[in-house]
PLY file of the C-alpha trace (Angstrom):
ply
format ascii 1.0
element vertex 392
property float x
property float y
property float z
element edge 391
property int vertex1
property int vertex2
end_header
22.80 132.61 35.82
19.82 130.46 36.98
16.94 130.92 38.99
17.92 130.78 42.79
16.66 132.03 46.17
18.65 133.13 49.63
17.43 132.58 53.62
19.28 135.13 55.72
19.22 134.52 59.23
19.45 137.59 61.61
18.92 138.86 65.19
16.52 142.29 65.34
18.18 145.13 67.14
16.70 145.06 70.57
14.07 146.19 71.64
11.96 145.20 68.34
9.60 142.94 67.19
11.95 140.61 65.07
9.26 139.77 62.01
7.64 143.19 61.79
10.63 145.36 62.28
12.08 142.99 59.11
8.69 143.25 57.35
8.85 147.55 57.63
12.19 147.45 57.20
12.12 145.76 53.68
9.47 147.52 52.64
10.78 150.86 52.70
13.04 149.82 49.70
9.43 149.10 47.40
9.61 145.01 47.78
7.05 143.00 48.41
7.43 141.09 51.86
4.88 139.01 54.45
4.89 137.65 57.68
4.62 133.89 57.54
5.20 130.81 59.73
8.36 128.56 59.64
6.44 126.34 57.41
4.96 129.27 54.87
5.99 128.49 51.14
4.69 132.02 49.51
7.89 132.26 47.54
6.27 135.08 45.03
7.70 137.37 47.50
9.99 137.64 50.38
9.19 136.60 54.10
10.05 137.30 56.99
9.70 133.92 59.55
10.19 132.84 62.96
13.64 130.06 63.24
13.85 128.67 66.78
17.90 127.72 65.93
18.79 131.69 66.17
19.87 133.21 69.67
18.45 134.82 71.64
15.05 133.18 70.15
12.87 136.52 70.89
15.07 138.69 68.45
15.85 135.89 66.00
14.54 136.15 62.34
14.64 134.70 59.13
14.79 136.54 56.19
14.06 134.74 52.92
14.09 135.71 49.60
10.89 135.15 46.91
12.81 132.82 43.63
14.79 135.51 42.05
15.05 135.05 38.40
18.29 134.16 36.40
19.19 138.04 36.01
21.50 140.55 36.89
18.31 142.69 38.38
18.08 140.07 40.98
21.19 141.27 42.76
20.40 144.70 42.66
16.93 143.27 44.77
19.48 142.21 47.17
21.18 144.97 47.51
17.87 146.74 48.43
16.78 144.60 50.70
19.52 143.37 52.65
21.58 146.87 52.34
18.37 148.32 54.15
18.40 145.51 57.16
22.06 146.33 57.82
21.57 150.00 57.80
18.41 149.02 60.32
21.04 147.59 62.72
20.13 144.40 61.98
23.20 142.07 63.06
24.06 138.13 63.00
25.96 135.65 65.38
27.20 132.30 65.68
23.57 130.82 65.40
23.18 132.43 62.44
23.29 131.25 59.04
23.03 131.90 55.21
21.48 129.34 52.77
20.93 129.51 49.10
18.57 127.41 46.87
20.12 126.95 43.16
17.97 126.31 40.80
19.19 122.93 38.73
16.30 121.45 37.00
17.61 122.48 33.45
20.74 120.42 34.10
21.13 116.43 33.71
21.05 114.44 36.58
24.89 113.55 36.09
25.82 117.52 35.77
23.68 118.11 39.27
25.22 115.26 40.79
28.54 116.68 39.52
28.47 120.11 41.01
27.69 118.59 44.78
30.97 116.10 44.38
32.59 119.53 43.27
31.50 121.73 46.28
32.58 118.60 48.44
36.07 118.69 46.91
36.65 122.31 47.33
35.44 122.11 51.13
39.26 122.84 52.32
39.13 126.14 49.92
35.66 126.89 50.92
36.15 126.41 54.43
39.55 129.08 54.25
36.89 131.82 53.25
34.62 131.08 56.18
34.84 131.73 59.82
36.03 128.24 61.86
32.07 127.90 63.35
31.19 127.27 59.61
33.65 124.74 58.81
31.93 121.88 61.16
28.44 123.29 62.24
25.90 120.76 63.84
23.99 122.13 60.95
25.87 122.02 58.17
27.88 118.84 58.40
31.01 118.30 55.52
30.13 115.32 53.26
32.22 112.79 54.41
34.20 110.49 53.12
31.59 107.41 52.52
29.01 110.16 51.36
31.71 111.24 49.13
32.43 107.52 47.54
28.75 106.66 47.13
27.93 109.84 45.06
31.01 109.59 42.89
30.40 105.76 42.52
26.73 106.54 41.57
28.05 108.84 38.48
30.79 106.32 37.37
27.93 103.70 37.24
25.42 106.07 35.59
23.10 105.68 38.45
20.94 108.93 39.70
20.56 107.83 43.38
22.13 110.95 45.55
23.31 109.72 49.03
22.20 112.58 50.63
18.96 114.30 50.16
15.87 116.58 52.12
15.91 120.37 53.54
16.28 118.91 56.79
19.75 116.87 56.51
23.05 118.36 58.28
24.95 118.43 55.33
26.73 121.40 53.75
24.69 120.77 50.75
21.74 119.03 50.34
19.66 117.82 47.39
16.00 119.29 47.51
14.34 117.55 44.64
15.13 115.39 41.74
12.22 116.27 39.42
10.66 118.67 37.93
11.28 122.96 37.38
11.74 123.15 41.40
15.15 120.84 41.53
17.33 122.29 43.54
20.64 122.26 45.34
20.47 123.99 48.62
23.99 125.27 49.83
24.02 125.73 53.74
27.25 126.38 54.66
27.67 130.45 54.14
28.42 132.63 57.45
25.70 134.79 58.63
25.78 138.20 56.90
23.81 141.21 56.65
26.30 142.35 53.84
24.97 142.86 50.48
28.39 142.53 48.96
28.78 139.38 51.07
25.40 138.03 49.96
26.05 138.36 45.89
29.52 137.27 46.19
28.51 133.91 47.33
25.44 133.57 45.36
28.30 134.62 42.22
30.32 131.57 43.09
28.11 128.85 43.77
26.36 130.07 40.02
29.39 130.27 38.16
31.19 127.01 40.10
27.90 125.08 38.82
27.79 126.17 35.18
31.34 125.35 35.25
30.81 121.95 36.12
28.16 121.94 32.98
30.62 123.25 30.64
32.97 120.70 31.14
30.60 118.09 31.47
29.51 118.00 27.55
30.59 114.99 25.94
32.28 113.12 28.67
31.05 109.89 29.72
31.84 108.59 33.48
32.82 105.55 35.08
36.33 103.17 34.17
37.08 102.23 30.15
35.49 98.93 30.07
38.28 96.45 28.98
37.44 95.08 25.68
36.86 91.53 24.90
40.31 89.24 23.66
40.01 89.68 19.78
40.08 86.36 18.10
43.01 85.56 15.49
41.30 85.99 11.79
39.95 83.01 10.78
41.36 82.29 6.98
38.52 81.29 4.30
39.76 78.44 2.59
38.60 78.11 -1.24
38.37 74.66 -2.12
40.39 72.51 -4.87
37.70 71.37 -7.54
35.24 72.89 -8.54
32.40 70.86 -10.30
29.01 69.73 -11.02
27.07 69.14 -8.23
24.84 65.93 -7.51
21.19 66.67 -8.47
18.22 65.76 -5.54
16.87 63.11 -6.08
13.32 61.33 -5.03
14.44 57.78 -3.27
13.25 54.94 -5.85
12.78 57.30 -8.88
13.91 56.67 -12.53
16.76 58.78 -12.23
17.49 57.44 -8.83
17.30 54.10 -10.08
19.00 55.40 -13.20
22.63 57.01 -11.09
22.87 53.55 -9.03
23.33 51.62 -12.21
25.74 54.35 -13.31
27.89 53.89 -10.24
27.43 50.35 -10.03
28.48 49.44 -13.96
29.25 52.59 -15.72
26.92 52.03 -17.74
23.19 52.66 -19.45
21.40 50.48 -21.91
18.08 50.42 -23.74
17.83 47.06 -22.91
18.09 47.94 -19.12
16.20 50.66 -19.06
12.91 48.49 -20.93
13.87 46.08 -17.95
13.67 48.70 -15.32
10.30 50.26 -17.10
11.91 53.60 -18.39
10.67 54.61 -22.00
13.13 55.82 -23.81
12.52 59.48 -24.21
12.40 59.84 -20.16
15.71 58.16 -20.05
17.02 60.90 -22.76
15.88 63.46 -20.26
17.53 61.77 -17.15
20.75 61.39 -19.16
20.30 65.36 -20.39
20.19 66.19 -16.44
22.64 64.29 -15.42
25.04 66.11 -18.38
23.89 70.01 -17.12
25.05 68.98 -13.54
28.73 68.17 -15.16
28.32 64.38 -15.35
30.94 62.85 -17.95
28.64 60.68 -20.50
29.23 59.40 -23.92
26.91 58.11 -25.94
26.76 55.58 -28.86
24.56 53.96 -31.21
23.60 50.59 -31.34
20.74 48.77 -33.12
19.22 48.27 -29.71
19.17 51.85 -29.25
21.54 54.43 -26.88
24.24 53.29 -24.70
25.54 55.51 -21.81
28.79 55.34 -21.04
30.76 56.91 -18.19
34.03 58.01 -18.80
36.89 57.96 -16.24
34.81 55.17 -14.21
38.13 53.50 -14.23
36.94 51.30 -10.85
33.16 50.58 -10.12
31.32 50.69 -8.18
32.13 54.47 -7.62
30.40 57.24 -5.48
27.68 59.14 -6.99
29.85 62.42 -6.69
32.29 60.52 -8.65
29.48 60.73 -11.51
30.24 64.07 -12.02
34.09 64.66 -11.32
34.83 64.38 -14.86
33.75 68.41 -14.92
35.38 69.54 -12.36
38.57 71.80 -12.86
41.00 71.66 -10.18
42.35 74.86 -8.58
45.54 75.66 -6.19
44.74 76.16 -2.50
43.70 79.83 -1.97
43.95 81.49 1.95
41.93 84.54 2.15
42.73 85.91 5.66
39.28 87.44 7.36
40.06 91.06 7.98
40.46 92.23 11.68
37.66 93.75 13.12
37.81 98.00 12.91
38.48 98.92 16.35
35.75 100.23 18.35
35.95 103.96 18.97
35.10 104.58 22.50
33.78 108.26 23.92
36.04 110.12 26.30
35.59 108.75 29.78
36.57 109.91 33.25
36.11 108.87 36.90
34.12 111.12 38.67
36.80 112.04 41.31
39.30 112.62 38.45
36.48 115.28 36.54
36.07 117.31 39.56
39.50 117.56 40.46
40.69 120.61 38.24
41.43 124.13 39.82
39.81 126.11 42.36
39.73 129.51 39.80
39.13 127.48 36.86
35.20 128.99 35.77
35.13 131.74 37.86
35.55 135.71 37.13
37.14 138.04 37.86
35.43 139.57 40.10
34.25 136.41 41.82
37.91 135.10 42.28
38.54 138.65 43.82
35.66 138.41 46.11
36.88 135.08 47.37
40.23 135.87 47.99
39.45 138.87 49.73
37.38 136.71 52.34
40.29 133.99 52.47
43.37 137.15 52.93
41.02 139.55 55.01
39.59 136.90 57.71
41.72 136.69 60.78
39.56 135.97 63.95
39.55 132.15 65.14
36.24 132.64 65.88
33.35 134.70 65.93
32.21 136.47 69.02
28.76 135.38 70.73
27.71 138.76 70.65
25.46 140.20 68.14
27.76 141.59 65.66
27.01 143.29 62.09
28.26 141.38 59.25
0 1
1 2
2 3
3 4
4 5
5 6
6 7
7 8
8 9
9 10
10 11
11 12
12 13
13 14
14 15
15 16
16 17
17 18
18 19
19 20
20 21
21 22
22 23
23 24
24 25
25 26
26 27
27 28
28 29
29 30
30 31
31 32
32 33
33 34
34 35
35 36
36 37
37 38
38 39
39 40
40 41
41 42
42 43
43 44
44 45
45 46
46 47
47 48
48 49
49 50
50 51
51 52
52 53
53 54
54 55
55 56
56 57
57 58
58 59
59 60
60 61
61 62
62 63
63 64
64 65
65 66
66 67
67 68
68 69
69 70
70 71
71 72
72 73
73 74
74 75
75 76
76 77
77 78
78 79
79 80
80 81
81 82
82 83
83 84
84 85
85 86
86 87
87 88
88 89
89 90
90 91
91 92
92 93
93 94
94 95
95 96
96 97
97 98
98 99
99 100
100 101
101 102
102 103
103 104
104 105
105 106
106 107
107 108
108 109
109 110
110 111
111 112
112 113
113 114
114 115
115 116
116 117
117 118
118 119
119 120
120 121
121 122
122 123
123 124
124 125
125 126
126 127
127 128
128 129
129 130
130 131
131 132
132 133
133 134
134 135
135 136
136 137
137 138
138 139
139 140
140 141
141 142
142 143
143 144
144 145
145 146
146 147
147 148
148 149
149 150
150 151
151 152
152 153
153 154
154 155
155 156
156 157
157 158
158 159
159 160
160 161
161 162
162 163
163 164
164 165
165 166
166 167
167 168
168 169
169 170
170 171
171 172
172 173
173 174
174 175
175 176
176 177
177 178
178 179
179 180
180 181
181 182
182 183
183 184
184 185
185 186
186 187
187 188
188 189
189 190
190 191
191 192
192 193
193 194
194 195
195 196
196 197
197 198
198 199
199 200
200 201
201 202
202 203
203 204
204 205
205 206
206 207
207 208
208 209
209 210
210 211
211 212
212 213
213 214
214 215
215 216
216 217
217 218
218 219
219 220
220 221
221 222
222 223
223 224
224 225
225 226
226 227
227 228
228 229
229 230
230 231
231 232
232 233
233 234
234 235
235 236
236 237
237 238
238 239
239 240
240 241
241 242
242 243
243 244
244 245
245 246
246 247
247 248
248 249
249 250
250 251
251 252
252 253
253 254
254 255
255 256
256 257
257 258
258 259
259 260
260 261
261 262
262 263
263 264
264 265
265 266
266 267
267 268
268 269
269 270
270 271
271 272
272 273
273 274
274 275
275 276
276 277
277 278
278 279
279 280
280 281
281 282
282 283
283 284
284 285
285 286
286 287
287 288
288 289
289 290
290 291
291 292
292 293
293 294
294 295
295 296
296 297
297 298
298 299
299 300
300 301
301 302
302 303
303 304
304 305
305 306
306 307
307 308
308 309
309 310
310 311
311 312
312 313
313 314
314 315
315 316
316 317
317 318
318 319
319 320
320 321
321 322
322 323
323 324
324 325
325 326
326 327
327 328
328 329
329 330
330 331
331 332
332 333
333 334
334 335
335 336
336 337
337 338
338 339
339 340
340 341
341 342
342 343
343 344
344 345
345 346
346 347
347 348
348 349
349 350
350 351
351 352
352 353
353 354
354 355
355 356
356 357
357 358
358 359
359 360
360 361
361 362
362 363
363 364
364 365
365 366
366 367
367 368
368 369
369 370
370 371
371 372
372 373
373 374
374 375
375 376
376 377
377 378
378 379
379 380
380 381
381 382
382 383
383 384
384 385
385 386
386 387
387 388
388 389
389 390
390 391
């Protein structure tokens, strides 16, 4: 149970002042209550104000509750104070009404949006256990349809607007504030009553219709399942044939560049051309000792002009300088290595909005509660209510 708070409108028995006969009245029982203006926010304790909607206006009063706290205690405060206005002759009529402030701001946004979208698609059960004046009141309005679309479309997209909103709209429901420990829903629909029993057993079912909402809310994310990209065939790896020395880097115009030209262009090294080309002898033996670690094929011989280098397999020349080096490669068979598919991507369990709120009217709700409403749906038969005061 959360924190909420209940406004009771009611017509004084003639004869009395409306505000101080309510003030005395609830007093008797030990609880705290004030006069105060239409516009007095002292919600500490309960007050009794003026509301220019009830008829006839010089008996009309409105009852309001201080924020009762999430306990069972606060409906035994009820039961004090509004059992002791109905045994004070204190009666209601079709001007009347009953609202009650729910307290929400401990619940997301999407759970608070959730539980108006629910009351909106129970309205034809809701409206069976209300009298026909309460079912299309200039001041409590049914969402309609385009309301109804906009605040389920706002969930699905994960948006927190709320298409209807202030304490002075004509909805059935109406969202207070978005922020902060006062959010609130404010339920305006209720008959008139001066009924304890009446009282709680509303209160009871807009409490435990909410927290179902927030039960069943855990986990679920709104709005379509996105459709998922086209997933690409595997593209195969492809190992290649040879596998080899590879062709060292080498400065433009530098010995060893000068040194892999002649290779490719003759096949061959000399003493005699490398004196020519200004290479001493010992930096040549180094070039040729690189050239050998990155696989190149060389064979050396004697001669009494010193080394000769010899390619082997240079079987045309001129040849390309990779060609320097195929002698070391060893050839391998074609290998396919298929890239694995990608794992599928889990996605959370998601609902449309109109589809979450959709499950059964008793689903969440006691025993008790359950009874209560289907006493009011089995027990009311008038088509309407009298315009006479009436107790309720």
């Amino acid at each position: 149970m959360r924190k909420f708070g209940i406004e009771l409108e009611m017509v004084a028995p003639a004869g009395q002042s409306p505000l101080a006969h309510a003030n005395a009245t609830v007093r008797t029982t030990g609880i705290e209550m004030r006069n105060n203006s239409h516009f007095g926010r002292e919600y500490e304790v309960w007050q009794a104000k003026p509301d220019g909607s009830i008829q006839p206006y010089d008996r009309g009063v409105e009852v309001v509750s201080r924020i009762l706290p999430g306990r069972e205690e606060s409906y035994n405060e009820i039961t004090l104070a509004v059992g002791a206005l109905e045994t004070a002759r204190f009666g209601v009529n079709r001007s009347c009404g009953f609202h009650v402030h729910v307290n929400v701001s401990d619940l997301p946004m999407r759970v608070r949006q959730l539980s108006v979208l629910r009351y909106a698609q129970l309205q034809p059960q809701i409206n069976a256990m209300l009298p026909p004046s309460r079912r299309n009141n200039n001041f409590c309005q049914p969402l309609g349809s385009a309301v109804f679309q906009s605040l389920a479309g706002n969930i699905d997209r994960n948006q927190d607007g709320f298409p209807i909103s202030g304490r002075y709209s004509a909805t059935n429901v109406a969202w207070i504030s978005a922020q902060g420990d006062d959010a609130r829903i404010e339920f305006r629909q209720a008959a008139a009553t001066c009924n304890p029993g009446k009282v709680i057993g509303w209160v009871r079912f807009l409490q435990e219709m909410i927290d179902e909402v927030a039960r069943r809310a855990v986990g679920i994310t709104f709005g379509a399942v996105p459709v998922p990209p086209p997933v690409a065939p595997p593209r195969p790896v492809l190992v290649p044939q040879t596998i080899g020395g590879r062709v060292p880097t080498m400065r433009r115009g530098s010995d060893a560049d000068r040194a892999m030209d002649q290779l490719c262009q003759h096949g061959v090294i000399t003493a005699q051309w490398a004196q020519a080309n200004g290479i001493a002898d010992n930096v040549l033996r180094r070039i040729m000792t690189g050239f050998r670690r990155h696989g190149a094929g060389l064979i050396t011989q004697r001669s009494d002009a010193g080394p000769v280098y010899l390619l082997a397999g240079a079987h045309a020349l001129p040849i390309a300088r990779e060609r320097v080096f195929a002698a070391s490669t060893v050839t391998m068979p074609a290998v396919v290595i298929p890239t694995p598919a990608p794992a599928p991507v889990v996605q959370p369990a998601r609902i449309m909005a109109r589809d979450f709120i959709a499950y059964d009217f008793a689903a969440g709700l006691s025993v008790e509660t359950l009874a209560w409403c289907n006493d009011r749906r089995d027990t009311f038969q008038s088509s309407d209510e009298p315009n006479a005061v009436r107790a309720a």
